[in-house]
N, C-alpha and C positions, 0 to 999 in steps of 0.2 A: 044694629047701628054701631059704627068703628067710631071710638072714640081718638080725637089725635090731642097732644099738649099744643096749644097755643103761643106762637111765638112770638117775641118781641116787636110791635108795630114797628118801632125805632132802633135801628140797630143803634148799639153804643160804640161808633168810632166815628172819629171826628180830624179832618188834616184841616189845618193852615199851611199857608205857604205866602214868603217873603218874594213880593219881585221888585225890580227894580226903580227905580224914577227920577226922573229930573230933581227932585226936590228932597229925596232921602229913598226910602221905602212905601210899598203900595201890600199892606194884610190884606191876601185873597184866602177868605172862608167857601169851601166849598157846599157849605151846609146852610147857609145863611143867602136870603131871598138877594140883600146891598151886603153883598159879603167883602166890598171892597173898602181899606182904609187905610188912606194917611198916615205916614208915620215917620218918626225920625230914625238912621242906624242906632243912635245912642239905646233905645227902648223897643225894640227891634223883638228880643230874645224873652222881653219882659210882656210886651202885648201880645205875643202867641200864647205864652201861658196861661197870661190871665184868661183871654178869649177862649180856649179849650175847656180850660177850668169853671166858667160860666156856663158851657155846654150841658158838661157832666152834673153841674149842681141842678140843671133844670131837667134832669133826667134821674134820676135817686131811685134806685129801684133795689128792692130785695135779694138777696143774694142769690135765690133758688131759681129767679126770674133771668140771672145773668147770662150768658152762653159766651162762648171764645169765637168771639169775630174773626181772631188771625187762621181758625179752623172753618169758618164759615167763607173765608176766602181761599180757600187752598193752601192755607200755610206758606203763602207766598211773599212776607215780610221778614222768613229764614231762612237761612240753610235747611236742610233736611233737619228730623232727627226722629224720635224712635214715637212719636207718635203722642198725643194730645193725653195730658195728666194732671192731675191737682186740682186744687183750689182756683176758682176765675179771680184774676186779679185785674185793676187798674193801671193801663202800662202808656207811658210815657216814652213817645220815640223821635230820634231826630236823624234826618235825611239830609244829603247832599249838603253837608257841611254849614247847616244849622238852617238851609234854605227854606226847608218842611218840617213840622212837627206836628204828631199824628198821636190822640188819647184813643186809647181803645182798651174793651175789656179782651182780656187772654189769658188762658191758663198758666199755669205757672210751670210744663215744660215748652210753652211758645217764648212766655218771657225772657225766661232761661237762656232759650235759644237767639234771642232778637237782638243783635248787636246796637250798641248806641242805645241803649234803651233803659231805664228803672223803673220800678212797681210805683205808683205813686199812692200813697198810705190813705187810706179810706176817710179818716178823723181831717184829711187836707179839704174833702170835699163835703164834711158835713152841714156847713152851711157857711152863705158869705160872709166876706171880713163887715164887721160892725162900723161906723161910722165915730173920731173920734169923743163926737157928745152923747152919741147912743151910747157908748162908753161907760161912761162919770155916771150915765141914769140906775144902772145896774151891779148889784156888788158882786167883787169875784166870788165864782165857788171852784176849790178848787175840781180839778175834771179833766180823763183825758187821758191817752196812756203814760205809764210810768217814765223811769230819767231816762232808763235804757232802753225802751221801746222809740222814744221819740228820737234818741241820738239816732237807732238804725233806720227810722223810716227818714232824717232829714240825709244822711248819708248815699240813701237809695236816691231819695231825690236831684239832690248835688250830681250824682253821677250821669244825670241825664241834663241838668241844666246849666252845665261848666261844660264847655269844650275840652276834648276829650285831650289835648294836649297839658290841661292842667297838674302842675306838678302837686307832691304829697304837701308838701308845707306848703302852697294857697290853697290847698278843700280844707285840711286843718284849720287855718285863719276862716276860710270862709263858712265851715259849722260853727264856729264859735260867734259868726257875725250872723249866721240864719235864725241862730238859736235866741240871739241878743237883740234883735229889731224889736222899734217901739213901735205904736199906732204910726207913726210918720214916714216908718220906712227908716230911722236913722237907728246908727249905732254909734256907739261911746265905749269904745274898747280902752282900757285903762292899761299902760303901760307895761305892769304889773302881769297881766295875764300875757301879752306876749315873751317877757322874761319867762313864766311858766312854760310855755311852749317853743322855750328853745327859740326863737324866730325875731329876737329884737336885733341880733345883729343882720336881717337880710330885707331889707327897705324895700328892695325888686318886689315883695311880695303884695303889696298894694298896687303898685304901677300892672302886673302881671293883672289883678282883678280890675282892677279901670281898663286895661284893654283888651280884657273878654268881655267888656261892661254888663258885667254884673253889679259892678258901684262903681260910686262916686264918691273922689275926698273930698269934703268940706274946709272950710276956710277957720270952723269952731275950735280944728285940732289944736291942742297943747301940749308944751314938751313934757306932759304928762297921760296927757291921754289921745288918742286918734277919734276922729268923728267923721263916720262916713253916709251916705246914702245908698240903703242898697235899690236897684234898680228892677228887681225880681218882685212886681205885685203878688203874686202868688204866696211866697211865704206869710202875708195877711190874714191868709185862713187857715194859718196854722191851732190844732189843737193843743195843749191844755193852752191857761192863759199866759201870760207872759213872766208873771213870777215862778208858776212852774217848769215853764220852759227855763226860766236861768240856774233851778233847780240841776236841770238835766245840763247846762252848760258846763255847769260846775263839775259834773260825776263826768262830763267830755275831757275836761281840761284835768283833773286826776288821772284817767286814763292814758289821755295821750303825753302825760310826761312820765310817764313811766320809763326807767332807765335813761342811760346815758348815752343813747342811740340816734341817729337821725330821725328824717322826719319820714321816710318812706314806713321805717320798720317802726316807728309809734302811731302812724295811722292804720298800722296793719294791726297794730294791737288792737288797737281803739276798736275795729271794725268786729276784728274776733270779739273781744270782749260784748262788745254791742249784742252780737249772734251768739253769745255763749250761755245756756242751763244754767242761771247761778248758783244753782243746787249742787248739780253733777261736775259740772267747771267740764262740762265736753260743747261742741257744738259740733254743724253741717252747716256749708252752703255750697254753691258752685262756683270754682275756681275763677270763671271768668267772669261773673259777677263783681269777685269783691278786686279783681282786678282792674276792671272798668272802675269799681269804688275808691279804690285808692291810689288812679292814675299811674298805673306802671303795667306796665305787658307782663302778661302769663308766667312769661321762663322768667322775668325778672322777679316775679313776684315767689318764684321756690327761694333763690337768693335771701330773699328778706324775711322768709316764714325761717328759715336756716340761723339768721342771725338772730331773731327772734328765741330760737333753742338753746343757741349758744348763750344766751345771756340769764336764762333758765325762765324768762318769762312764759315762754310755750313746753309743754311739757313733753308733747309728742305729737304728730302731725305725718297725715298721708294722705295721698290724691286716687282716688283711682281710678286706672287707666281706663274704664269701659267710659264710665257718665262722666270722669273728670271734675265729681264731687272730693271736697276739702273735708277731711274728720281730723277734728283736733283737740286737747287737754289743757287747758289753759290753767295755769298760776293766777289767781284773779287774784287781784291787789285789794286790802281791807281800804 
């Protein structure tokens, strides 16, 4: 008797897709029996994700049990490239200009390869956001990965949920408001931390996230502090709890003011830093990754790894030409 391995009843990929209507927007799930739902533009970009994310949470499966969907289609959500590798991860993808957006498990050289796309961090889907009185019933413990694990996985994240036109100083503003949401969805960014981030003299940079709507300003704000709503359900099930997340705010907002640089080459630190051995002070990623990560194109982003050296923050840094992976030395800041 030929023994075969058992595959997945349910494949793990999952599209939505925004059409249009008389009245705003019409979420069409392809996976769902009434997969059709009402909706306004404003929350458009925020009900696909959550809808995906409810998917994945009702499918939770072992790691061993996973397979690479984009391999099980023909690898037809890339470019070529040299053939299916690594770890299966959770990948997050957006089509025709935010119209589609597609959860599926993929290896991580599909990922790699899948334009518009970020891994989305395993700890986002371990269980639903809690309800604010389920809350108050249970005390924190803290839990979750570390400061630097959660700046890179909300970093990964951002890069697929911010239009890709997003410049470096609003995903900078916008991790520090990912990182900073209460149970309500609001944040209360203190004046204070923008000064830290270089970014109080440049106001465009909330108008810029109100029309990606990602958030919303509130009327709360004070000439000391900004209060905004962000619009992205999904950061809800964010892993540890929220004091440790402000933990990891903090070691973001150290990072990214690092030197006297703009904002492109201090989220390019950040990002290194993020990816970086704290042991070794070396890291790896792939070029086009942390380029989609920090909102600037490829060739612009040598420029910035450059200026980066020149200020002696990076120590030494090279691309290579075959796989167009990043190996770098980084100066990590005490």
């Amino acid at each position: 008797m030929t023994l075969r391995t058992t595959c997945p009843a349910t494949p793990r990929a999952w599209t939505v897709e925004l059409h249009p209507h008389a009245s705003g927007l019409v979420l069409v799930c392809r996976h769902c029996p009434h997969g059709s739902t009402r909706i306004t533009t404003a929350a458009a970009r925020s009900a696909a994700l959550a809808h995906l994310a409810r998917h994945a949470r009702g499918d939770l499966r072992p790691l061993h049990l996973r397979i690479c969907q984009c391999h099980e289609r023909g690898c037809v959500w890339h470019p070529r490239h040299r053939g299916c590798a690594g770890p299966i991860r959770l990948l997050l993808a957006r089509e025709h200009g935010g119209r589609r957006w597609r959860l599926a498990d993929a290896c991580s050289a599909c990922a790699a390869a899948t334009a518009q796309a970020a891994v989305v961090p395993d700890t986002v889907l371990t269980r639903a956001p809690l309800q604010p009185e389920t809350r108050r019933r249970h005390r924190r413990r803290p839990k979750g990965p570390g400061e630097q694990i959660r700046v890179r996985e909300i970093l990964s994240y951002l890069a697929a949920a911010l239009p890709a036109g997003t410049s470096p100083a609003a995903r900078l503003l916008a991790l520090q408001c990912a990182l900073r949401v209460n149970a309500e969805m609001h944040v209360r960014l203190p004046k204070g931390v923008l000064r830290s981030l270089r970014l109080d003299a440049t106001p465009g940079l909330w108008h810029e996230l109100d029309h990606a709507r990602w958030l919303r300003p509130l009327p709360e704000s004070t000439a000391n502090k900004i209060v905004v709503a962000l619009l992205d359900a999904t950061l809800l099930g964010q892993a540890p709890a929220r004091p440790d997340r402000m933990h990891a705010a903090d070691w973001a907002l150290r990072a990214s003011a690092a030197g006297a640089i703009g904002p492109a080459p201090r989220l390019a630190y950040l990002y290194l830093a993020a990816h970086t051995d704290s042991e070794a002070g070396n890291g790896l990623c792939e070029l086009g990754q942390m380029a989609r990560a920090c909102g600037i194109s490829p060739a612009a982003l040598s420029g910035t790894l450059g200026q980066l050296a020149s200020t002696g923050l990076l120590k030494s840094w090279q691309v290579c030409p075959d796989s167009e992976d990043l190996h770098w030395i980084l100066h990590l800041l005490s």
